[in-house]
C-alpha positions, 0 to 999 in steps of 0.5 A: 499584118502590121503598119512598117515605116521607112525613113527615107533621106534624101542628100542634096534635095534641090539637086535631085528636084532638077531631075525628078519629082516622086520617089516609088517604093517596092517590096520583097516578102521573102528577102534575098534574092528579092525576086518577088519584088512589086511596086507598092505605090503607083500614079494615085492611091489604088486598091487591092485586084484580084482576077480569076483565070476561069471564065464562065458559066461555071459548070460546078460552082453550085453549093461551093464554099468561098472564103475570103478576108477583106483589109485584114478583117473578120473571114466572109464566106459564102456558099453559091446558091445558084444552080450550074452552071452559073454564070458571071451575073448570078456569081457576081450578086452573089458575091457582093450580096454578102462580101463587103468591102470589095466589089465583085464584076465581070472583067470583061472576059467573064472572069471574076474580078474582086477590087476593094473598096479601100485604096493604098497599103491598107486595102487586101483581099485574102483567098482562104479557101473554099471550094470555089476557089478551083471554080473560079480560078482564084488562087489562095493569095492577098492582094495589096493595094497601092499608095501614091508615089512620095512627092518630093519637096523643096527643102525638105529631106527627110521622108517617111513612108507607112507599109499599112499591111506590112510585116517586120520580115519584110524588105523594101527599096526605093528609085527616084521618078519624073512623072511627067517624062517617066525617067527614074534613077536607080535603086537604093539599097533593100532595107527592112522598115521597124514597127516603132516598138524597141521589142523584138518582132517574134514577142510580138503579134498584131490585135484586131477588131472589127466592129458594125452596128445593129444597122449591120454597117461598119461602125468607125470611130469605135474606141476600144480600151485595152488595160493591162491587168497582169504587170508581172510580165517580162519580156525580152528584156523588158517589164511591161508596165503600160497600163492600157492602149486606145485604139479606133475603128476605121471606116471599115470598123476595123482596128488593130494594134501591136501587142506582146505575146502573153498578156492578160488584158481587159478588152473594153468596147467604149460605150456598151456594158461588155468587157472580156478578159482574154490571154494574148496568144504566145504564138502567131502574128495576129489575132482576132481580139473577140476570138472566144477562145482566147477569152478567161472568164465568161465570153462576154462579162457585163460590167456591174457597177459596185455602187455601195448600199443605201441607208436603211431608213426605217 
């Protein structure tokens, strides 16, 4: 995932206030014919739902597996530890004794229902797999949270609007709104939103990070340095030359940047003694940055200060 901007003018902003006062923003994944289209902002913030369309007790949920990424963090999995058939209870502590950033509960109908903890385009819940996912009636999807319609303003026409779960393939469009008496105009034109970068999306691929503390809590405002140790790269035209980025954990402990494929970089957790020196993979869209495997010297090297000899003095 990667955060996609849309810039969003408005002609004639005091003429449209006559009328409405929010504008609503959807979304296509797929593009033309855009029939997979949904709304990505709503009334207030929401965060990410998934429902299950099983009900319980569940008659073989005993010993299956569920895995589930949460705002586009690490994987979580769990085996169901209880014995069948098991009921909308026992499975929903299970859950939220190890998944964290959603809470599990009963719908109502004694399906499960997964909401995140985290409102707006940041907040998903991904089903990956495991055999629970039969059980429970959970379909390998994501599930995207909502954020606030966009307030028009009074002499103000220009508006942008951040997609924090987005792809550079993705398509979005826009409708002016009253929220007060539900009338809206009509829809713009789809367009596609823009990274920020003047690369080329396919040389590039979101790093992530998530980060908690010996507490086992999330730790935010975690900073992570990345120093580009390898300059002679090219890249669709272009020599990266940038030294090293900043990023910091959000409250979820998480944190992601856009890189380009194929670099070497240093990944450096601000105030441990850890430093891993990892080549940025040349094919995906995203990547775990602390993925052993990408790693090109030692998993987790500790830094040595090079601090040069006393004089011998006899």
């Amino acid at each position: 995932m990667a955060t996609i901007t849309i810039q969003i003018y408005v002609g004639d902003i005091e003429d449209v206030l006559l009328n409405f006062n929010k504008m609503q923003v959807q979304r296509s994944k797929l593009g033309t014919p855009y029939s997979d289209a949904l709304f990505i902002t709503a009334a207030v913030a929401e965060p990410p739902v998934l429902v299950g369309t099983v009900s319980a007790p569940f008659t073989s949920l005993s010993g299956e597996d569920l895995t589930l990424v949460v705002n586009g963090g690490v994987e979580q999995s769990l085996i169901f530890a209880s014995a069948n058939p098991i009921s909308i209870a026992n499975a929903v502590n299970e859950i939220n004794g190890i998944v964290t950033h959603l809470v599990a509960a009963d719908d109502g109908t004694g399906k499960l229902k997964l909401t995140g903890t985290l409102s707006g385009t940041g907040g998903t819940i991904e089903v990956t797999g495991g055999g629970a996912v039969v059980d429970l009636g959970l379909s390998q999807t994501i599930a995207h949270g909502k954020a606030a319609h966009i307030s028009l303003e009074s002499g103000v026409d220009e508006y942008i609007f951040a997609d924090l779960s987005g792809e550079a393939s993705y398509w979005y469009r826009t409708r002016y709104y009253h929220s007060v008496n539900g009338t809206f105009g009509g829809w713009s034109d789809w367009i596609q939103g823009s990274t920020g970068a003047s690369l080329a999306s396919g040389v590039l691929i979101v790093g992530k990070i998530q980060l908690a503390g010996i507490d086992g809590q999330a730790l935010s405002g975690a900073l992570v340095t990345l120093v580009n140790v390898n300059s002679a790269l090219i890249s669709d035209g272009y020599f990266i030359a940038g030294k090293s980025k900043q990023i910091e954990t959000d409250v979820t402990g998480a944190a992601e940047t856009t890189l380009v494929k194929g670099m070497i970089l240093d990944v450096i957790v601000e105030g441990t003694s850890i430093i891993r020196r990892i080549e940025v993979p040349s094919v995906g869209a995203e990547f775990d940055l602390l993925d052993p495997d990408l790693v090109l010297d030692d998993p987790f090297q500790i830094q040595v200060p090079d601090l040069p000899s006393a004089v011998r003095r006899s």
